[in-house]
FIKEDREN-391286 format. One record per residue: residue number from 1; x, y negated, z negated of N, C-alpha, C in turn; residue in three letters. Coordinates in pm, whole numbers, plus 50000, padded with zeros to 5 digits. Example, Ala and Ser with C-alpha at 12.3 -4.5 7.8 and 13.67 -1.06 7.14 Angstrom:
<nodes>
node i:1&n_xx:51319&n_yy:50569&n_zz:49220&ca_xx:51230&ca_yy:50450&ca_zz:49220&c_xx:51320&c_yy:50330&c_zz:49220&aa:ALA
node i:2&n_xx:51285&n_yy:50225&n_zz:49292&ca_xx:51367&ca_yy:50106&ca_zz:49286&c_xx:51290&c_yy:49997&c_zz:49213&aa:SER
</nodes>
This chain:
<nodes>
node i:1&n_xx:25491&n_yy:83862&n_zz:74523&ca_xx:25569&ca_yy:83983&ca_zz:74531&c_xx:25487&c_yy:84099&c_zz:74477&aa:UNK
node i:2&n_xx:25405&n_yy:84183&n_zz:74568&ca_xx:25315&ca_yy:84280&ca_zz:74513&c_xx:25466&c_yy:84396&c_zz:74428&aa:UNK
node i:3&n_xx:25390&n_yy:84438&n_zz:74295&ca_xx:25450&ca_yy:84589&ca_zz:74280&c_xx:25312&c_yy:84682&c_zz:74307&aa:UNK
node i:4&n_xx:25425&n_yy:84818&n_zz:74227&ca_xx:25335&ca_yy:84943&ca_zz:74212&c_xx:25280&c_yy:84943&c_zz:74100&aa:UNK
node i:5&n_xx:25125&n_yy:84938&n_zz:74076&ca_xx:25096&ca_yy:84972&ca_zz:73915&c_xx:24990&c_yy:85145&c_zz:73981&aa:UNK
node i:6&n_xx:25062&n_yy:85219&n_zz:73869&ca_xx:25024&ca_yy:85358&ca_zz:73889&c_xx:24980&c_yy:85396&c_zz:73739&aa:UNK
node i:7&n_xx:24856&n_yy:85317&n_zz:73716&ca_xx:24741&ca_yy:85366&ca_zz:73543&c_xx:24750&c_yy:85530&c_zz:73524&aa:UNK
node i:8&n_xx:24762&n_yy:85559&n_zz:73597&ca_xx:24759&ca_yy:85756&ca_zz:73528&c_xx:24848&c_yy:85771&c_zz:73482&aa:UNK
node i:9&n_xx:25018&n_yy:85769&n_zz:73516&ca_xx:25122&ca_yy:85743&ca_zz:73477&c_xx:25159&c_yy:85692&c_zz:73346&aa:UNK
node i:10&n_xx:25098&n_yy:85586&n_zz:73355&ca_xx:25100&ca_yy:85512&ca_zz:73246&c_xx:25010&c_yy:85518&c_zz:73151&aa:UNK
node i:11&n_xx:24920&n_yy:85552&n_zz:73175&ca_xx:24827&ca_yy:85610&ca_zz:73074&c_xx:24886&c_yy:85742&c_zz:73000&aa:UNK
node i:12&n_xx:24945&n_yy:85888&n_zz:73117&ca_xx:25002&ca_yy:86001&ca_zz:73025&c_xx:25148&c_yy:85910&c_zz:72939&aa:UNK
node i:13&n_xx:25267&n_yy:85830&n_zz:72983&ca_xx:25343&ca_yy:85836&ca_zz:72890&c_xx:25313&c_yy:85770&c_zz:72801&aa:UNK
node i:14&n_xx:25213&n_yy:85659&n_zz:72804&ca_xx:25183&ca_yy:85608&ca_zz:72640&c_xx:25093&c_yy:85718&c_zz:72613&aa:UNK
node i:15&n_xx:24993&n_yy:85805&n_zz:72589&ca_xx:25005&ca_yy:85913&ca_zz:72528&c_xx:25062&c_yy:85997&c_zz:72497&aa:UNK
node i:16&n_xx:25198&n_yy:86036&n_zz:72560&ca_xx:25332&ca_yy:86087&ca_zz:72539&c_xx:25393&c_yy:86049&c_zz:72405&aa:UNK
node i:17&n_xx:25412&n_yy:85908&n_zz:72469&ca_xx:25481&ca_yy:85818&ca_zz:72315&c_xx:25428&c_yy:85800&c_zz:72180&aa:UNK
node i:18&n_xx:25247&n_yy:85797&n_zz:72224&ca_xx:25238&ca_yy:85818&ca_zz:72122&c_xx:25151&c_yy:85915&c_zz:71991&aa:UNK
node i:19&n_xx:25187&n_yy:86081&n_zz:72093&ca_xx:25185&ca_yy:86170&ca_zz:72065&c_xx:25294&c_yy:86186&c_zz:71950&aa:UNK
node i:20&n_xx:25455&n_yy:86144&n_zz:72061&ca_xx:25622&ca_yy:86166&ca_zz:71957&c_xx:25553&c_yy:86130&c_zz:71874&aa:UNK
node i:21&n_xx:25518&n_yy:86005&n_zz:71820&ca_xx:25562&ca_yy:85853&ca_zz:71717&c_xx:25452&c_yy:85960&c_zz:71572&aa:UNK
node i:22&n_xx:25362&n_yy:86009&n_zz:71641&ca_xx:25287&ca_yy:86048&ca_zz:71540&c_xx:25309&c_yy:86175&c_zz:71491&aa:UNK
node i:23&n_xx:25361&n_yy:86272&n_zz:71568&ca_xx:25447&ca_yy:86375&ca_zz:71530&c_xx:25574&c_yy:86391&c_zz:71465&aa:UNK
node i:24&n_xx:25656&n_yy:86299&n_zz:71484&ca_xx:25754&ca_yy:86287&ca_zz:71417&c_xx:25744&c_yy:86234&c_zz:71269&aa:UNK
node i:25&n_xx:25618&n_yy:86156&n_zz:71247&ca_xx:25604&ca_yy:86094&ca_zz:71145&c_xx:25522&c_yy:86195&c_zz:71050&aa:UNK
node i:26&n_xx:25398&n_yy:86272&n_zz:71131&ca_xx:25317&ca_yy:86348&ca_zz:71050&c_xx:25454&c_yy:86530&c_zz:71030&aa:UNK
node i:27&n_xx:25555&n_yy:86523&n_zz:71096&ca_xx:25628&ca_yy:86616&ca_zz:71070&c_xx:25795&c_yy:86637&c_zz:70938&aa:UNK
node i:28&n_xx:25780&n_yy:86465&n_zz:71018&ca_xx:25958&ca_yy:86431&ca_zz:70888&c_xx:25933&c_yy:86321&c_zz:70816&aa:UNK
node i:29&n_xx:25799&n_yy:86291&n_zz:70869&ca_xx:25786&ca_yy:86122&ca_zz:70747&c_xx:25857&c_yy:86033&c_zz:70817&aa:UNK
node i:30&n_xx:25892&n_yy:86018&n_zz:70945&ca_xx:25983&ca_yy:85888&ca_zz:71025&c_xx:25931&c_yy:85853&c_zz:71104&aa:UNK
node i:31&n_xx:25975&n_yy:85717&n_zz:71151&ca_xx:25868&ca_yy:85583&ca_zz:71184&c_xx:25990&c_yy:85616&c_zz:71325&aa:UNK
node i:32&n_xx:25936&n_yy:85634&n_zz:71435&ca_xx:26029&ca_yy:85610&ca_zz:71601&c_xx:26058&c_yy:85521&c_zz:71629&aa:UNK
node i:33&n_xx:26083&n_yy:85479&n_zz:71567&ca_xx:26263&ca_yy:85373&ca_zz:71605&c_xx:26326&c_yy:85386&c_zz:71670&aa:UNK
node i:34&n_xx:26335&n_yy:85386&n_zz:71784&ca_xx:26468&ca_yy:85430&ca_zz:71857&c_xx:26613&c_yy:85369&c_zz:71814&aa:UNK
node i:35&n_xx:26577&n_yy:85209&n_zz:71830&ca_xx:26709&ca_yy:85185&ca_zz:71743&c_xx:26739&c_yy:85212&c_zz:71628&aa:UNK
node i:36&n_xx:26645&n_yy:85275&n_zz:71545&ca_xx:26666&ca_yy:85313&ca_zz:71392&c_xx:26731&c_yy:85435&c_zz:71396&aa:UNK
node i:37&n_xx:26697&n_yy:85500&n_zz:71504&ca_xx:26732&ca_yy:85678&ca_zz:71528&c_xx:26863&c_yy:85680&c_zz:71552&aa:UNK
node i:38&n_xx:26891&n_yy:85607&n_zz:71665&ca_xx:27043&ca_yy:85610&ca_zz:71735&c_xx:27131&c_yy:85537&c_zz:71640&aa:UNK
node i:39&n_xx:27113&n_yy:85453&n_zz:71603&ca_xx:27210&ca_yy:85395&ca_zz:71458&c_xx:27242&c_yy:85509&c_zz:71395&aa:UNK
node i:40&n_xx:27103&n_yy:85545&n_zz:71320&ca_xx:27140&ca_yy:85644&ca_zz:71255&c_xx:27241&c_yy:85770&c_zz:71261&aa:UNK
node i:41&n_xx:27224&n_yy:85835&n_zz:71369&ca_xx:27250&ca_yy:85944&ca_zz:71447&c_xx:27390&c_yy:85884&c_zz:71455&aa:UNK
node i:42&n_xx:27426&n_yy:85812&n_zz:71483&ca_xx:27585&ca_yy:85762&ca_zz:71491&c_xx:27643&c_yy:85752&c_zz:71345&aa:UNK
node i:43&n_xx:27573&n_yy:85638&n_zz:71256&ca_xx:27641&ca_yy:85583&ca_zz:71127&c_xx:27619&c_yy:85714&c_zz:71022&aa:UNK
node i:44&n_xx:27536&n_yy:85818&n_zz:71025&ca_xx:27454&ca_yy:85878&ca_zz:70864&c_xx:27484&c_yy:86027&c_zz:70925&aa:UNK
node i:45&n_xx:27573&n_yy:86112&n_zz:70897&ca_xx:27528&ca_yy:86281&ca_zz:70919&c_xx:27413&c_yy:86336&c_zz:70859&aa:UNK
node i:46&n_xx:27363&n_yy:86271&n_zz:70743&ca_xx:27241&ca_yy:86390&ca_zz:70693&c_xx:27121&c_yy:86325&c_zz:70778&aa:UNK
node i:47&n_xx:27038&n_yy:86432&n_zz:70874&ca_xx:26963&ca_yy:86456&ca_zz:70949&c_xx:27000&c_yy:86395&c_zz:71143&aa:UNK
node i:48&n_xx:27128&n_yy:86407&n_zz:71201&ca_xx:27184&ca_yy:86384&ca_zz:71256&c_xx:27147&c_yy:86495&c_zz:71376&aa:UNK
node i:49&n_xx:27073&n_yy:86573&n_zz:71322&ca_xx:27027&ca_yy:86695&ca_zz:71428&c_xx:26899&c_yy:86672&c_zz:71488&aa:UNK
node i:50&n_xx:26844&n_yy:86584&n_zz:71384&ca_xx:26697&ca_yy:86589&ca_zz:71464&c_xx:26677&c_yy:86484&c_zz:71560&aa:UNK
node i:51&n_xx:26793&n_yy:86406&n_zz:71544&ca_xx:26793&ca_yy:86227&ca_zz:71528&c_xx:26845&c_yy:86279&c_zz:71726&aa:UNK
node i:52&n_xx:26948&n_yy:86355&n_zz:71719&ca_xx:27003&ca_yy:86380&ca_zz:71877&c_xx:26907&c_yy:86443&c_zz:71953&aa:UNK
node i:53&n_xx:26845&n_yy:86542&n_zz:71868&ca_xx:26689&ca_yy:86583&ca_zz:71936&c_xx:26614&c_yy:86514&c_zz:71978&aa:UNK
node i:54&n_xx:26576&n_yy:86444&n_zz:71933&ca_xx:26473&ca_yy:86325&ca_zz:71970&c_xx:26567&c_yy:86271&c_zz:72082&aa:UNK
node i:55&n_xx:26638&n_yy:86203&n_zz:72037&ca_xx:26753&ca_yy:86113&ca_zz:72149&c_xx:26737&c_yy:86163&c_zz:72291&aa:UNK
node i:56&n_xx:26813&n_yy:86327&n_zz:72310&ca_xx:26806&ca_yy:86394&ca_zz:72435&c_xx:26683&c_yy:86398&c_zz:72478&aa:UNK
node i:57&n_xx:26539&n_yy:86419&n_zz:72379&ca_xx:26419&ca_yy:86455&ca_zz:72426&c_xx:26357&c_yy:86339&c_zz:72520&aa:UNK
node i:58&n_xx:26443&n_yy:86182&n_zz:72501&ca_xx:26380&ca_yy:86117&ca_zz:72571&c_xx:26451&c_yy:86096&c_zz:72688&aa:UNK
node i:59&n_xx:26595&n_yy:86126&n_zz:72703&ca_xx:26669&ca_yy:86166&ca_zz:72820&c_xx:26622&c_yy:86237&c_zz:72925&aa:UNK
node i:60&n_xx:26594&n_yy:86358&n_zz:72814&ca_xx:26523&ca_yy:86495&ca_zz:72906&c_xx:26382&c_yy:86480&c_zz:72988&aa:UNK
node i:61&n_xx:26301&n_yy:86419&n_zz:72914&ca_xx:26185&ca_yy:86358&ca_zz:72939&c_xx:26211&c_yy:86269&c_zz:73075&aa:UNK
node i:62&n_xx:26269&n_yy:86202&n_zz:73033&ca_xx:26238&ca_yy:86081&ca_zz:73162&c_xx:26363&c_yy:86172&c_zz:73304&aa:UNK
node i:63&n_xx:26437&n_yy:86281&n_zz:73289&ca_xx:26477&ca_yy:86334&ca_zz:73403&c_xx:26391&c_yy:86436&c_zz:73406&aa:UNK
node i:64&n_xx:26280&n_yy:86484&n_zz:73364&ca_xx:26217&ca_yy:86587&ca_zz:73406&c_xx:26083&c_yy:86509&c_zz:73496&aa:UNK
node i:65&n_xx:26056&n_yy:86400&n_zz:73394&ca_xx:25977&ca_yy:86336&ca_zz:73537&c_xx:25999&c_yy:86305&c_zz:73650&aa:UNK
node i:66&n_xx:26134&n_yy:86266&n_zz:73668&ca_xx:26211&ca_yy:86187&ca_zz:73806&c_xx:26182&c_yy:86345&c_zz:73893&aa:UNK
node i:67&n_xx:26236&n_yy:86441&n_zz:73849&ca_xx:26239&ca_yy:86558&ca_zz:73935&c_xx:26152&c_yy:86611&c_zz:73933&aa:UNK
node i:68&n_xx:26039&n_yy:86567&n_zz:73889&ca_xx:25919&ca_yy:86702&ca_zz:73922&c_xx:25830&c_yy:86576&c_zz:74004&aa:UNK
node i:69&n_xx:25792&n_yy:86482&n_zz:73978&ca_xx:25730&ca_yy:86402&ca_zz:74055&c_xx:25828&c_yy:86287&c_zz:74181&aa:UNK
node i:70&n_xx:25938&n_yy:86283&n_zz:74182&ca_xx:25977&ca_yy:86227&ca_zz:74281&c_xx:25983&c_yy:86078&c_zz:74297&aa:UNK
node i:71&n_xx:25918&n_yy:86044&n_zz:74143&ca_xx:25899&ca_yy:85880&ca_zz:74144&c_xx:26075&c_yy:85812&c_zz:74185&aa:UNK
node i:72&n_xx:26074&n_yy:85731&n_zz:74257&ca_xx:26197&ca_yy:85659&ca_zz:74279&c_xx:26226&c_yy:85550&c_zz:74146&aa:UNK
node i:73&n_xx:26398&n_yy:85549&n_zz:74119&ca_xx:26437&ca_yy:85491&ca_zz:74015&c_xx:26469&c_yy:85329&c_zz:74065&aa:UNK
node i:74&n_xx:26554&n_yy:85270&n_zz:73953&ca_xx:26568&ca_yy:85157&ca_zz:74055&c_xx:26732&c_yy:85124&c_zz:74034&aa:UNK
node i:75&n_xx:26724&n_yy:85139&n_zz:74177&ca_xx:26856&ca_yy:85183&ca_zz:74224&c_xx:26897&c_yy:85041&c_zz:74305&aa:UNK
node i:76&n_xx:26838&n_yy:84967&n_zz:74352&ca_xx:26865&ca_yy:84838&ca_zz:74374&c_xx:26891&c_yy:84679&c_zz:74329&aa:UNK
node i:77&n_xx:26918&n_yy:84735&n_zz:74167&ca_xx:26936&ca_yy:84602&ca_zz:74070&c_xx:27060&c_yy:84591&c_zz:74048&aa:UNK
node i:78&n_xx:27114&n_yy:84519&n_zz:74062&ca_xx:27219&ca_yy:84454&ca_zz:74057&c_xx:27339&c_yy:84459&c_zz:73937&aa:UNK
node i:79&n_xx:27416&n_yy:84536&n_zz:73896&ca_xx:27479&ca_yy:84558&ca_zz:73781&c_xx:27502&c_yy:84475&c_zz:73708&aa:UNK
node i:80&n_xx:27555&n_yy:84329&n_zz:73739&ca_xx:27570&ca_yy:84248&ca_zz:73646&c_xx:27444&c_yy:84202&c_zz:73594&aa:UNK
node i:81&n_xx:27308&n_yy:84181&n_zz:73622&ca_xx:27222&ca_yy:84148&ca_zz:73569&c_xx:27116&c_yy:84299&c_zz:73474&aa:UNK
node i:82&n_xx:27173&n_yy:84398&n_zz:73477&ca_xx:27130&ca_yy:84569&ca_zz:73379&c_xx:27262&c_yy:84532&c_zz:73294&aa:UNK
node i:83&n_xx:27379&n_yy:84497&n_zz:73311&ca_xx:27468&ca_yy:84429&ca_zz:73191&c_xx:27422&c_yy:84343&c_zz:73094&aa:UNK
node i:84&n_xx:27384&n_yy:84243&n_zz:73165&ca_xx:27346&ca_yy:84100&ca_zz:73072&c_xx:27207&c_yy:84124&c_zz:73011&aa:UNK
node i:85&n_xx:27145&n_yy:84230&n_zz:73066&ca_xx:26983&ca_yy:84278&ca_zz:73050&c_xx:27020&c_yy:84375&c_zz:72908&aa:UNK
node i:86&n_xx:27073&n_yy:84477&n_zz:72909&ca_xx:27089&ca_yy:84556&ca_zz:72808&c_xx:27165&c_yy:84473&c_zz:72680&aa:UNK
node i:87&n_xx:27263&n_yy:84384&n_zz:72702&ca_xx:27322&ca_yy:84301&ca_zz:72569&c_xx:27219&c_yy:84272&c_zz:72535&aa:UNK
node i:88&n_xx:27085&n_yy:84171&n_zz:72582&ca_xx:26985&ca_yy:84109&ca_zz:72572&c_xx:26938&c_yy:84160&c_zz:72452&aa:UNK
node i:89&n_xx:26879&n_yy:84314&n_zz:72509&ca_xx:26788&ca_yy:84379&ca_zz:72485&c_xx:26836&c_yy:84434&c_zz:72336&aa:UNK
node i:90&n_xx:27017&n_yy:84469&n_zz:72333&ca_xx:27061&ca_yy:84497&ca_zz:72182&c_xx:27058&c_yy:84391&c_zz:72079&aa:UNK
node i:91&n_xx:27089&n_yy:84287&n_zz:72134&ca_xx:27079&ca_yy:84143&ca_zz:72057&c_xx:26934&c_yy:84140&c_zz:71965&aa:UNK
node i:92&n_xx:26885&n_yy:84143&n_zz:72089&ca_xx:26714&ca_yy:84092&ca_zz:72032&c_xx:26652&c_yy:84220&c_zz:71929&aa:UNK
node i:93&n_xx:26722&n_yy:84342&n_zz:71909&ca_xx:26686&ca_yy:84446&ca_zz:71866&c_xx:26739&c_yy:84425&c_zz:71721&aa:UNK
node i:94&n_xx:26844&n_yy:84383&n_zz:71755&ca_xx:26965&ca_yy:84374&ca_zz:71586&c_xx:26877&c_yy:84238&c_zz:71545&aa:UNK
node i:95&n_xx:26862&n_yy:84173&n_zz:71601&ca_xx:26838&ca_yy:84000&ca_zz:71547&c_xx:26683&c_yy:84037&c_zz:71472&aa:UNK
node i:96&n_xx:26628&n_yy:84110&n_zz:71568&ca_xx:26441&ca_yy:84160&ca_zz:71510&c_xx:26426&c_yy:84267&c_zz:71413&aa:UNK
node i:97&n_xx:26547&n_yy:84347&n_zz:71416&ca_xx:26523&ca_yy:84411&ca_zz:71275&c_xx:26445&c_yy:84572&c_zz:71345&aa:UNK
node i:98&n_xx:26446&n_yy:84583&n_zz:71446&ca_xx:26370&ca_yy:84712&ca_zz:71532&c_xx:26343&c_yy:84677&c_zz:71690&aa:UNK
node i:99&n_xx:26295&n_yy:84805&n_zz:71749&ca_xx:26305&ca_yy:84741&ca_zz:71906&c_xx:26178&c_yy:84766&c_zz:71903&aa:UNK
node i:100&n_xx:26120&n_yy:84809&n_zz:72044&ca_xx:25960&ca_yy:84774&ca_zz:72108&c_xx:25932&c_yy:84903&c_zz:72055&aa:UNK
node i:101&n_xx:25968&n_yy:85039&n_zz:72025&ca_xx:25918&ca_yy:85130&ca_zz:71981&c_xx:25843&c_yy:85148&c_zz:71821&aa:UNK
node i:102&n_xx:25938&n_yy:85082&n_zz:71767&ca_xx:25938&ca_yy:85105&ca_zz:71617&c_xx:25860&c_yy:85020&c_zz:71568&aa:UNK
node i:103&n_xx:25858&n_yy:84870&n_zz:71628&ca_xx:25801&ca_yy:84743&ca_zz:71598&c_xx:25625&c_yy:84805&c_zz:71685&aa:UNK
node i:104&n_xx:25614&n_yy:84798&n_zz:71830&ca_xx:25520&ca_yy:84781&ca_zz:71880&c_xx:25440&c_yy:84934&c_zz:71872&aa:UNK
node i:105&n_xx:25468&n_yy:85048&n_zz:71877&ca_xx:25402&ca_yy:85139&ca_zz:71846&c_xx:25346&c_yy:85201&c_zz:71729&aa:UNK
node i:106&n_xx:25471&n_yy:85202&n_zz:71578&ca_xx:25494&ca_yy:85239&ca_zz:71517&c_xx:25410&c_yy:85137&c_zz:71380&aa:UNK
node i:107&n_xx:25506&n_yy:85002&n_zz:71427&ca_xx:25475&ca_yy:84900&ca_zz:71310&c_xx:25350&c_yy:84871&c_zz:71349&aa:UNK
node i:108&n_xx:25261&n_yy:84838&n_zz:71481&ca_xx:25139&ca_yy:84773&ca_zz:71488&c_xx:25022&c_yy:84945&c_zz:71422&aa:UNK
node i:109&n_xx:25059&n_yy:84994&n_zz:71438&ca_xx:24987&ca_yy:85150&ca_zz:71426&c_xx:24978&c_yy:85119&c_zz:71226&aa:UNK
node i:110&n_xx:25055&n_yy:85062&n_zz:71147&ca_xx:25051&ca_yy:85089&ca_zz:71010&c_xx:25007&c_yy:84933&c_zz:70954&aa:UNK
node i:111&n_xx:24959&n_yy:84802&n_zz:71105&ca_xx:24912&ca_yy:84689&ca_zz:71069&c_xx:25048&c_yy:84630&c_zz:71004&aa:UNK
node i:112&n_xx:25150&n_yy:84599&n_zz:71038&ca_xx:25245&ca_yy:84550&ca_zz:70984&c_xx:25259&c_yy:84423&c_zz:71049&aa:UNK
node i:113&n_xx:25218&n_yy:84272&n_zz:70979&ca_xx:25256&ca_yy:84196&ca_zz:71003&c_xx:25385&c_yy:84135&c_zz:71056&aa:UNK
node i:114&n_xx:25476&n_yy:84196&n_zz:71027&ca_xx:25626&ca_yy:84169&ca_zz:71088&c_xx:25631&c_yy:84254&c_zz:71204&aa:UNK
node i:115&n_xx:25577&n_yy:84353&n_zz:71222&ca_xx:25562&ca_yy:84426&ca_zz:71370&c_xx:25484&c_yy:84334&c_zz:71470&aa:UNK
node i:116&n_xx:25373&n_yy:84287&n_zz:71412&ca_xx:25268&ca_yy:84227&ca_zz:71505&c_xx:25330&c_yy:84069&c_zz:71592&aa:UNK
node i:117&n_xx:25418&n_yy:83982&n_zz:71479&ca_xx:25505&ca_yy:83920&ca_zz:71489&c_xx:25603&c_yy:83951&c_zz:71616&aa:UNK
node i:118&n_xx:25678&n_yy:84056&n_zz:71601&ca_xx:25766&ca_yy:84051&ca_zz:71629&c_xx:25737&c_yy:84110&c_zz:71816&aa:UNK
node i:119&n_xx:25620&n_yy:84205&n_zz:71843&ca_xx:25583&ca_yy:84234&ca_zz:71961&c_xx:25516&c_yy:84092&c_zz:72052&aa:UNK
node i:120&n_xx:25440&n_yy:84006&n_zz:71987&ca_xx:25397&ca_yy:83881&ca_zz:72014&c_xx:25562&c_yy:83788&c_zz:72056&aa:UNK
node i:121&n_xx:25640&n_yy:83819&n_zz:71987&ca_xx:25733&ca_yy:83695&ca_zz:72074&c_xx:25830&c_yy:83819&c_zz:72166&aa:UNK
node i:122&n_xx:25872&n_yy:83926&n_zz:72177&ca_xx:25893&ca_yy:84016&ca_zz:72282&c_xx:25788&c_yy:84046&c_zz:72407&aa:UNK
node i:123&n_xx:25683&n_yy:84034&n_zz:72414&ca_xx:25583&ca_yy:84037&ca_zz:72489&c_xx:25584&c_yy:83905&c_zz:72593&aa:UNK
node i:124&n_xx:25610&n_yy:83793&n_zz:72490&ca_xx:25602&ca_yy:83653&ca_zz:72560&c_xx:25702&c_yy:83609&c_zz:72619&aa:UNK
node i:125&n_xx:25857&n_yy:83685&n_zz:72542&ca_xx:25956&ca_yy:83692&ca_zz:72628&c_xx:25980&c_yy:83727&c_zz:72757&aa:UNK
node i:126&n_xx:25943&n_yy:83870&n_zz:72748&ca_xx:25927&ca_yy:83958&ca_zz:72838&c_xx:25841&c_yy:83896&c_zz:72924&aa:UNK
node i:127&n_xx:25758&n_yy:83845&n_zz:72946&ca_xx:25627&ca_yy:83754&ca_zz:73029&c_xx:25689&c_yy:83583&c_zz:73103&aa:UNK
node i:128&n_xx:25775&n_yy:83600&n_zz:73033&ca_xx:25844&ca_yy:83472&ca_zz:73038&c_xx:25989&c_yy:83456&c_zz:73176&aa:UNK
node i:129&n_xx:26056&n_yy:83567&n_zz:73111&ca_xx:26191&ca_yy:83627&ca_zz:73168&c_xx:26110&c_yy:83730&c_zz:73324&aa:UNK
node i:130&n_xx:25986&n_yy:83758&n_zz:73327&ca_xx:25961&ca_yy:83814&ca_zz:73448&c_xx:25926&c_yy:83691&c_zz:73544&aa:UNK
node i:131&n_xx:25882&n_yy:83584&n_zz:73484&ca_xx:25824&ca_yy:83478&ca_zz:73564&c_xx:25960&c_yy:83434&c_zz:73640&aa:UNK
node i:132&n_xx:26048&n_yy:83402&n_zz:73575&ca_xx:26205&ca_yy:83307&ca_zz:73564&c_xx:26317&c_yy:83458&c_zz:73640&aa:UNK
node i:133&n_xx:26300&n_yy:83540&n_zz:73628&ca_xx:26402&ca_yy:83591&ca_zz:73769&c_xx:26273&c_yy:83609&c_zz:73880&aa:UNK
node i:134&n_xx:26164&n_yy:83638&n_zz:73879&ca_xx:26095&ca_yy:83676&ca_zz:73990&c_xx:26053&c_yy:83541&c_zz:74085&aa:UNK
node i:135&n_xx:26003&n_yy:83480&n_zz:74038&ca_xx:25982&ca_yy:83339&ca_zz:74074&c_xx:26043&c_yy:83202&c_zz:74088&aa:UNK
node i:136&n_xx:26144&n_yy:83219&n_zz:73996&ca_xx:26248&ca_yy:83071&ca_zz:73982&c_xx:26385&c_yy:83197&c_zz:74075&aa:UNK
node i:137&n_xx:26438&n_yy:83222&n_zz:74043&ca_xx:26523&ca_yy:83273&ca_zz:74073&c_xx:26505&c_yy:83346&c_zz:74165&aa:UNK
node i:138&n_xx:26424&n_yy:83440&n_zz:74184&ca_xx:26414&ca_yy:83536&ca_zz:74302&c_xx:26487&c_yy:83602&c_zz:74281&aa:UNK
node i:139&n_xx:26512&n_yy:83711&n_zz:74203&ca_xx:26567&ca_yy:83819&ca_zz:74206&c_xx:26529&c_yy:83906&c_zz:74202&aa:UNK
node i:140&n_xx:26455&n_yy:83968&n_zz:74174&ca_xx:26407&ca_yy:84075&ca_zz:74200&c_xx:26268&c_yy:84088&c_zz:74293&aa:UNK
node i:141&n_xx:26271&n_yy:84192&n_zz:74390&ca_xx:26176&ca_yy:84185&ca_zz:74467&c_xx:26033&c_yy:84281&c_zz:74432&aa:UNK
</nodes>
């Protein structure tokens, strides 16, 4: 099942990301967490402004790309499996203690053994779970 791999793309938003991760940190002293942010931003009012800033900025971000470049979304996956995909994805976030931002950008960037850990079995997951719907299952094309 060929995809699209588009390296320029992907090369500017991980420099994007990790432009934020280092700005935010060399600006408020905070590690980009996303799940650390949005918790926050919900459970804590003191700094609840910057926390939605960030939040929208990655909203805003990823609809300013859709509309200025035209990249197509994916609009053909199946709802019950972006259901069972996103529980996944909160599970494994609460259970790990951080998600792929905070752990894999953030924590491997300061050599944190529990980051390095924790991207090594998300990585293998993730490597794992693409093999098992694409290939065992066939679901996605």
């Amino acid at each position: 099942m060929p995809t699209t791999f588009t390296p320029l793309s992907a090369l500017i938003g991980g420099a994007l990301i990790g432009l934020a991760a280092t700005w935010l940190f060399a600006s408020l002293g905070r590690i980009a967490g996303i799940s650390g942010i949005f918790n926050s931003a919900v459970d804590e009012r003191e700094g609840r402004g910057w926390r939605l800033a960030f939040l929208l900025g990655l909203i805003a971000g990823a609809g300013a790309w859709f509309a200025f470049t035209g990249a197509p979304g994916r609009d053909n996956f199946p709802l019950p499996w972006l259901i069972v995909a996103g529980l996944l994805v909160g599970f494994g976030t609460r259970w790990g203690s951080g998600c792929t931002s905070g752990h894999g950008v953030c924590g491997l960037a300061r050599l944190s053994r529990r980051s390095l850990l924790a991207v090594l079995v998300f990585m293998g997951m993730g490597i794992v779970t693409t093999f098992v719907v694409r290939h065992v299952i066939g679901a996605v094309a």
